[in-house]
mmCIF file as gemmi writes it, N, C-alpha and C atoms, coordinates in Angstrom:
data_model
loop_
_atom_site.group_PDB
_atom_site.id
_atom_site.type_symbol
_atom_site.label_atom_id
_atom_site.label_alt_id
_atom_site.label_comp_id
_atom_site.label_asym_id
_atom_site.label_entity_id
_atom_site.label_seq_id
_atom_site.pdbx_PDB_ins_code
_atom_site.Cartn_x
_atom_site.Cartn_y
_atom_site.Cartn_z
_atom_site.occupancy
_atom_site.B_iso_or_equiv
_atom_site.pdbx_formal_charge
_atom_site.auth_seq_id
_atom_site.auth_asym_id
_atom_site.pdbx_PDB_model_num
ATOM 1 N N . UNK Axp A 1 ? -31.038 -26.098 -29.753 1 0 ? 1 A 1
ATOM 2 C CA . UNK Axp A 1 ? -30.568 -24.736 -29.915 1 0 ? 1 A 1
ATOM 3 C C . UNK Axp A 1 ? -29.717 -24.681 -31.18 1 0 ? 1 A 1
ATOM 4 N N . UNK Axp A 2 ? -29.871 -23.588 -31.761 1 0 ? 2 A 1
ATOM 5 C CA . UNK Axp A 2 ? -29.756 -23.64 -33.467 1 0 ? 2 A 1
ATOM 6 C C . UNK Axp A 2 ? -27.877 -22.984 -32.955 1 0 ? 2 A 1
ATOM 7 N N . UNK Axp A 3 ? -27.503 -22.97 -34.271 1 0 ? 3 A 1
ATOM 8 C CA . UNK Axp A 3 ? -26.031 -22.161 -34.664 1 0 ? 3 A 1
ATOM 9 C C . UNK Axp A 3 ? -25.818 -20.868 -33.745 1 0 ? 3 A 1
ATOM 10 N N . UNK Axp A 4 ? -26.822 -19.959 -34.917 1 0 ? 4 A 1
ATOM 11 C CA . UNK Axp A 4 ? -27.103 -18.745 -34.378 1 0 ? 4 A 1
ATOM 12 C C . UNK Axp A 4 ? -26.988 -18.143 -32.953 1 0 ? 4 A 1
ATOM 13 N N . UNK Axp A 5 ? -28.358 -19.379 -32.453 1 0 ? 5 A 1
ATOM 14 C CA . UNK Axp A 5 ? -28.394 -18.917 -31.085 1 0 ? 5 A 1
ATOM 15 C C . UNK Axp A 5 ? -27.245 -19.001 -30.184 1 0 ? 5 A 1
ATOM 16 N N . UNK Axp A 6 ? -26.518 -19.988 -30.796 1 0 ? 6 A 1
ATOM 17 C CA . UNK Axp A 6 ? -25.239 -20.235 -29.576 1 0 ? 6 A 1
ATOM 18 C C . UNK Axp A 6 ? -24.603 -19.055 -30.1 1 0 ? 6 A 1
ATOM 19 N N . UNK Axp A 7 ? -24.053 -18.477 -31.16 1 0 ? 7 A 1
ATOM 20 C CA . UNK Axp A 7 ? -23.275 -17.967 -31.531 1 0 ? 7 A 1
ATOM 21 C C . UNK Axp A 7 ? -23.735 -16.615 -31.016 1 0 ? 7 A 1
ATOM 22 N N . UNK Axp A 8 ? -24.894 -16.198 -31.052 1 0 ? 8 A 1
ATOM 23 C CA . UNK Axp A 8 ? -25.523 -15.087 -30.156 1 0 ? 8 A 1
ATOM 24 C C . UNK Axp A 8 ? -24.848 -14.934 -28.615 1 0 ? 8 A 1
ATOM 25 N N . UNK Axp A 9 ? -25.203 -16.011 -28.002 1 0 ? 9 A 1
ATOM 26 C CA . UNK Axp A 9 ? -25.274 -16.466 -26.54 1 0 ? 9 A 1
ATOM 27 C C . UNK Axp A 9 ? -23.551 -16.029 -26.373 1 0 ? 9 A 1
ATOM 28 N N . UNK Axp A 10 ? -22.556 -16.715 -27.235 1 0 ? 10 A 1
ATOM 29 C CA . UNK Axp A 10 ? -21.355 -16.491 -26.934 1 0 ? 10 A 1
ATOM 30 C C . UNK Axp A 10 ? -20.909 -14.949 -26.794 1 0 ? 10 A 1
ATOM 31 N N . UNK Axp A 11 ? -21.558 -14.221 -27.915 1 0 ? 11 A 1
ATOM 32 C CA . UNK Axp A 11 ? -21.145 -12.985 -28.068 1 0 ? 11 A 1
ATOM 33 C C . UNK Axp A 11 ? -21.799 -12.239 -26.905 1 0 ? 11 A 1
ATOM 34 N N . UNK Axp A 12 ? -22.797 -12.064 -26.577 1 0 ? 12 A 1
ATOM 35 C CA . UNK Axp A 12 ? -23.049 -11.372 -25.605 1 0 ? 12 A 1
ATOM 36 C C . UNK Axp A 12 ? -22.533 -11.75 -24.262 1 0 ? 12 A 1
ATOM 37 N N . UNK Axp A 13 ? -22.41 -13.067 -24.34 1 0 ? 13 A 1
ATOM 38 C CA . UNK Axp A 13 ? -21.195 -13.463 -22.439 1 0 ? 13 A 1
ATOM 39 C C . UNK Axp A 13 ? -19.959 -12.704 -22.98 1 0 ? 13 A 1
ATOM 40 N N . UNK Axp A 14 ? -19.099 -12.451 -24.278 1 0 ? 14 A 1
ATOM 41 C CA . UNK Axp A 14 ? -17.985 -11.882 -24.213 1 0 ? 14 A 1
ATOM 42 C C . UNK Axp A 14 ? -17.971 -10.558 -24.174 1 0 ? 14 A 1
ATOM 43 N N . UNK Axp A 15 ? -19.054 -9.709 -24.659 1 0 ? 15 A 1
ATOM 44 C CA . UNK Axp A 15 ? -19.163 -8.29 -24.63 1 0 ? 15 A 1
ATOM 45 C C . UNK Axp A 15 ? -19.661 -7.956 -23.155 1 0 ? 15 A 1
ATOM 46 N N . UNK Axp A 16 ? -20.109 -8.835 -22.43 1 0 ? 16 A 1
ATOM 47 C CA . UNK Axp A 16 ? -20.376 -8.385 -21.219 1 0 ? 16 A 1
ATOM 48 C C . UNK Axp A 16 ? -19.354 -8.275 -20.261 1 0 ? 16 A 1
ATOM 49 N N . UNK Axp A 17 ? -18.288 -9.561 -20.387 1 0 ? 17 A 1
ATOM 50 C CA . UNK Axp A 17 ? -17.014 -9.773 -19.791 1 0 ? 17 A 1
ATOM 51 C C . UNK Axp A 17 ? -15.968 -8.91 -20.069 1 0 ? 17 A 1
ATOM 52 N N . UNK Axp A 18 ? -16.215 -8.275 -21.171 1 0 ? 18 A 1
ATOM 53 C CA . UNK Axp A 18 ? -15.244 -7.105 -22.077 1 0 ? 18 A 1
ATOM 54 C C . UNK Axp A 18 ? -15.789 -5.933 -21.113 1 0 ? 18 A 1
ATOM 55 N N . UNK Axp A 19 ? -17.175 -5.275 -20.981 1 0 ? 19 A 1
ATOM 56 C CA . UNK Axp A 19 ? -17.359 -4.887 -20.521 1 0 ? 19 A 1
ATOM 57 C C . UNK Axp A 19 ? -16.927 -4.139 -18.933 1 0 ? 19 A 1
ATOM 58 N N . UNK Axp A 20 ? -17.535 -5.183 -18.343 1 0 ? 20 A 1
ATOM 59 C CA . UNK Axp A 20 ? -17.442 -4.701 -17.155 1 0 ? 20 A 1
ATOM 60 C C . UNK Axp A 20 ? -15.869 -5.235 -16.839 1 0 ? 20 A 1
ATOM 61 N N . UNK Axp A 21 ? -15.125 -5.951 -17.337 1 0 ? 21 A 1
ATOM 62 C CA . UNK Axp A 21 ? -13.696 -5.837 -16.865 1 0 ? 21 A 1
ATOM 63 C C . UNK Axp A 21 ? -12.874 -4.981 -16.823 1 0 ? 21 A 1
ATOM 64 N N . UNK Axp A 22 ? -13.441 -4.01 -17.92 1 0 ? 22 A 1
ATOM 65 C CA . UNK Axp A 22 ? -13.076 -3.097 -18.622 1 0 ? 22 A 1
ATOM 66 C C . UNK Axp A 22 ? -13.194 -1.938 -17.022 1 0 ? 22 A 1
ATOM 67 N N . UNK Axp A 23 ? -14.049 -2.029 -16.333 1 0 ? 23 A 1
ATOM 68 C CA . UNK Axp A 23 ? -14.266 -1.01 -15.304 1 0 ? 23 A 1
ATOM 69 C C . UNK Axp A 23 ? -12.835 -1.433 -13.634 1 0 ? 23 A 1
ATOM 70 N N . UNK Axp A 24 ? -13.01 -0.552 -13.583 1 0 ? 24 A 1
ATOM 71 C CA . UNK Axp A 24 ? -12.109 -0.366 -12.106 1 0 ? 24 A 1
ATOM 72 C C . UNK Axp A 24 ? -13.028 -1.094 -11.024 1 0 ? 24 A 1
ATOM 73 N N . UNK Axp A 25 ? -11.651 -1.01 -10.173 1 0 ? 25 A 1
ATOM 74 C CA . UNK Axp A 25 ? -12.681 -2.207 -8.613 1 0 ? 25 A 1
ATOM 75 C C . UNK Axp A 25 ? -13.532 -1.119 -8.163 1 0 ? 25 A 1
ATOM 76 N N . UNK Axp A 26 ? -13.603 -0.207 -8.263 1 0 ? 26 A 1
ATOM 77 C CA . UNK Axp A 26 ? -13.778 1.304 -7.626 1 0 ? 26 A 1
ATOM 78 C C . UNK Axp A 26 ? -15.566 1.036 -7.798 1 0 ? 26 A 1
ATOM 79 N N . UNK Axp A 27 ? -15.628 1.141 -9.376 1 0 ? 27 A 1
ATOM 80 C CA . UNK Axp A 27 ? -17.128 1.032 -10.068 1 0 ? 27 A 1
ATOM 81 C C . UNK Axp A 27 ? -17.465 0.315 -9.962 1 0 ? 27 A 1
ATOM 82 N N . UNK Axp A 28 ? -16.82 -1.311 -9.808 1 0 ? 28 A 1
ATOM 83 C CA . UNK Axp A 28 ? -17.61 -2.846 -9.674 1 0 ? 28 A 1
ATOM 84 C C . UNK Axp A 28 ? -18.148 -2.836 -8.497 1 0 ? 28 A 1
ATOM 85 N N . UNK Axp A 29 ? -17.625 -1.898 -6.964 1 0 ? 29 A 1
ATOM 86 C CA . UNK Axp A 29 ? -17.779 -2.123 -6.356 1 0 ? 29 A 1
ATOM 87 C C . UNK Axp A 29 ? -19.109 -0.86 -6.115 1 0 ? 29 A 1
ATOM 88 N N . UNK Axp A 30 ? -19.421 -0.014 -6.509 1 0 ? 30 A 1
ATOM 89 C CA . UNK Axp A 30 ? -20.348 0.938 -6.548 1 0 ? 30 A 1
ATOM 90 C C . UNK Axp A 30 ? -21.806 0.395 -7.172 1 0 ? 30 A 1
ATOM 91 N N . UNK Axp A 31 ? -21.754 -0.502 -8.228 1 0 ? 31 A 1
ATOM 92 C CA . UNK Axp A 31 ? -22.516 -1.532 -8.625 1 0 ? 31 A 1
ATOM 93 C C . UNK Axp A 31 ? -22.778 -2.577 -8.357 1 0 ? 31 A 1
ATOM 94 N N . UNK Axp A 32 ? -21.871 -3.224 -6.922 1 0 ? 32 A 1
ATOM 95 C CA . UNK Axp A 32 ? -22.008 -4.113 -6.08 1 0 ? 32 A 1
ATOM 96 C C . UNK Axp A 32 ? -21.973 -5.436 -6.613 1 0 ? 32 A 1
ATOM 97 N N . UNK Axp A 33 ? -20.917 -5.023 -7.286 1 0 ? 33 A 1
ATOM 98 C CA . UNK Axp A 33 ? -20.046 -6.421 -8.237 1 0 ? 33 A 1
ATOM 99 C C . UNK Axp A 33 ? -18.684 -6.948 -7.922 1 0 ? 33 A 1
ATOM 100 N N . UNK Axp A 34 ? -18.271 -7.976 -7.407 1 0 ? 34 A 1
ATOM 101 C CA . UNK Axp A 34 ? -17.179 -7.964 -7.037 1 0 ? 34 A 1
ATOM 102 C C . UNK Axp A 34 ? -16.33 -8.426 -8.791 1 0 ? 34 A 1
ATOM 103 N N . UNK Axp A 35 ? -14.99 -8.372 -8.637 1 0 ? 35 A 1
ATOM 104 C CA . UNK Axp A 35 ? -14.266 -8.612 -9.81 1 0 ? 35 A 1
ATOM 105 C C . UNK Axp A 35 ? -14.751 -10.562 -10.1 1 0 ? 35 A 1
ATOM 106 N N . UNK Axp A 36 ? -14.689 -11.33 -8.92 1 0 ? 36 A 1
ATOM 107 C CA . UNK Axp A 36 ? -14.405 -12.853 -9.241 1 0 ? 36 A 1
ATOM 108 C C . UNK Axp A 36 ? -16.185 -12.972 -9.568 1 0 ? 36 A 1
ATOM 109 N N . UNK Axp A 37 ? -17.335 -11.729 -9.999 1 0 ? 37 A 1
ATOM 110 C CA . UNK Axp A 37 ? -18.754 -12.267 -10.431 1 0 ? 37 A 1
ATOM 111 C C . UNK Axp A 37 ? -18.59 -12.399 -11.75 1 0 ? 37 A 1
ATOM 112 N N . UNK Axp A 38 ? -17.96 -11.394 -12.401 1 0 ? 38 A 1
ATOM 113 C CA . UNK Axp A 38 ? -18.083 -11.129 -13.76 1 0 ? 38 A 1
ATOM 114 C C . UNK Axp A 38 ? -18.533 -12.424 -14.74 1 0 ? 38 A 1
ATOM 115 N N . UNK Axp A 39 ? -17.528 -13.221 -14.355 1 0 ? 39 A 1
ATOM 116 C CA . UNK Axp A 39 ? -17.849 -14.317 -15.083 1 0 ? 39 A 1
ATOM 117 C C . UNK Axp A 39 ? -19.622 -15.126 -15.446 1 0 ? 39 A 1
ATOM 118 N N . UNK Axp A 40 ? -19.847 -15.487 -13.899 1 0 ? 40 A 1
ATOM 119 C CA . UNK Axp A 40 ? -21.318 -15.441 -13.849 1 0 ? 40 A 1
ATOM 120 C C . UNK Axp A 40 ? -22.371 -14.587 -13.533 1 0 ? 40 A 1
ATOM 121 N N . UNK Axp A 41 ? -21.766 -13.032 -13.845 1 0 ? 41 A 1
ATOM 122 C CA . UNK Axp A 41 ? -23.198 -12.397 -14.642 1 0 ? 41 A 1
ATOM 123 C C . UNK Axp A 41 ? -23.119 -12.319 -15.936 1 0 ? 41 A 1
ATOM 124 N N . UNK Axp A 42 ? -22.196 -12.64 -16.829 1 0 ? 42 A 1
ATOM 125 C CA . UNK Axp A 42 ? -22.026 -12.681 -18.298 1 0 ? 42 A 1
ATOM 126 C C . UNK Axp A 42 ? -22.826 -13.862 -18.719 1 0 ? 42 A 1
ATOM 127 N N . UNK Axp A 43 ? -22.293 -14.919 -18.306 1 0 ? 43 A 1
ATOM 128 C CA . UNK Axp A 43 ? -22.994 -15.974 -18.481 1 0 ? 43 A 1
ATOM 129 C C . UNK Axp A 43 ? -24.259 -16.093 -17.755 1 0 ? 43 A 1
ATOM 130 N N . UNK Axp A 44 ? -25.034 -15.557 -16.848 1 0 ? 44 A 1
ATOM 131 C CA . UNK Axp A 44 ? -26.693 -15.524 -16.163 1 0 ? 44 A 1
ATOM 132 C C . UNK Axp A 44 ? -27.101 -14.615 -17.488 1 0 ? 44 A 1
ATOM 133 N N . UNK Axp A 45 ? -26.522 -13.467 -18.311 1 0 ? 45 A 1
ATOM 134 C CA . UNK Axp A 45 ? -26.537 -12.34 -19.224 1 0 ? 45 A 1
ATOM 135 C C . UNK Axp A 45 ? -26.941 -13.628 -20.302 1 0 ? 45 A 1
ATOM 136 N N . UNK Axp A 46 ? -26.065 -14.151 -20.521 1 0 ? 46 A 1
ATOM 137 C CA . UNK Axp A 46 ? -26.165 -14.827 -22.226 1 0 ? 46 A 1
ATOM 138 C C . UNK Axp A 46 ? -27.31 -15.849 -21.936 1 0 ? 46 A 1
ATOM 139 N N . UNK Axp A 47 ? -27.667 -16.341 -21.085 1 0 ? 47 A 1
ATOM 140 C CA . UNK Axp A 47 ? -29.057 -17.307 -20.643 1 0 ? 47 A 1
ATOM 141 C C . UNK Axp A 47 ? -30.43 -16.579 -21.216 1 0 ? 47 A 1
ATOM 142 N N . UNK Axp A 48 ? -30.392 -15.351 -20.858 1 0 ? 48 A 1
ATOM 143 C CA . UNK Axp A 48 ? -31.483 -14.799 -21.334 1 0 ? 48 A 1
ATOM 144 C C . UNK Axp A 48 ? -31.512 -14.349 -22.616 1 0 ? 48 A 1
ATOM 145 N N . UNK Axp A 49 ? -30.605 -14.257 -23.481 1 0 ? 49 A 1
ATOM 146 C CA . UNK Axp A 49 ? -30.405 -14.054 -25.141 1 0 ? 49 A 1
ATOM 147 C C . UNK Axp A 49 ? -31.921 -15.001 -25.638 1 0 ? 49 A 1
């Protein structure tokens, strides 16, 4: 895996984590996300980059 790609991979696990942290328990939970997933759907997110 080249530079790029990691450097890809990183950015999109952090914009995803920016993301949805960014939302209330209210919405995580309307999307059926608890707060302690975030982490590993950012990172399941950057797998598929």
């Amino acid at each position: 895996m080249g530079i790029r790609t990691t450097l890809k991979k990183w950015a999109a696990y952090q914009q995803t984590v920016r993301e949805l942290a960014a939302l209330d328990n209210r919405q995580l939970s309307d999307l059926g996300i608890a707060r302690t997933d975030i982490s590993r759907i950012a990172r399941d997110h950057a797998r598929t980059i």
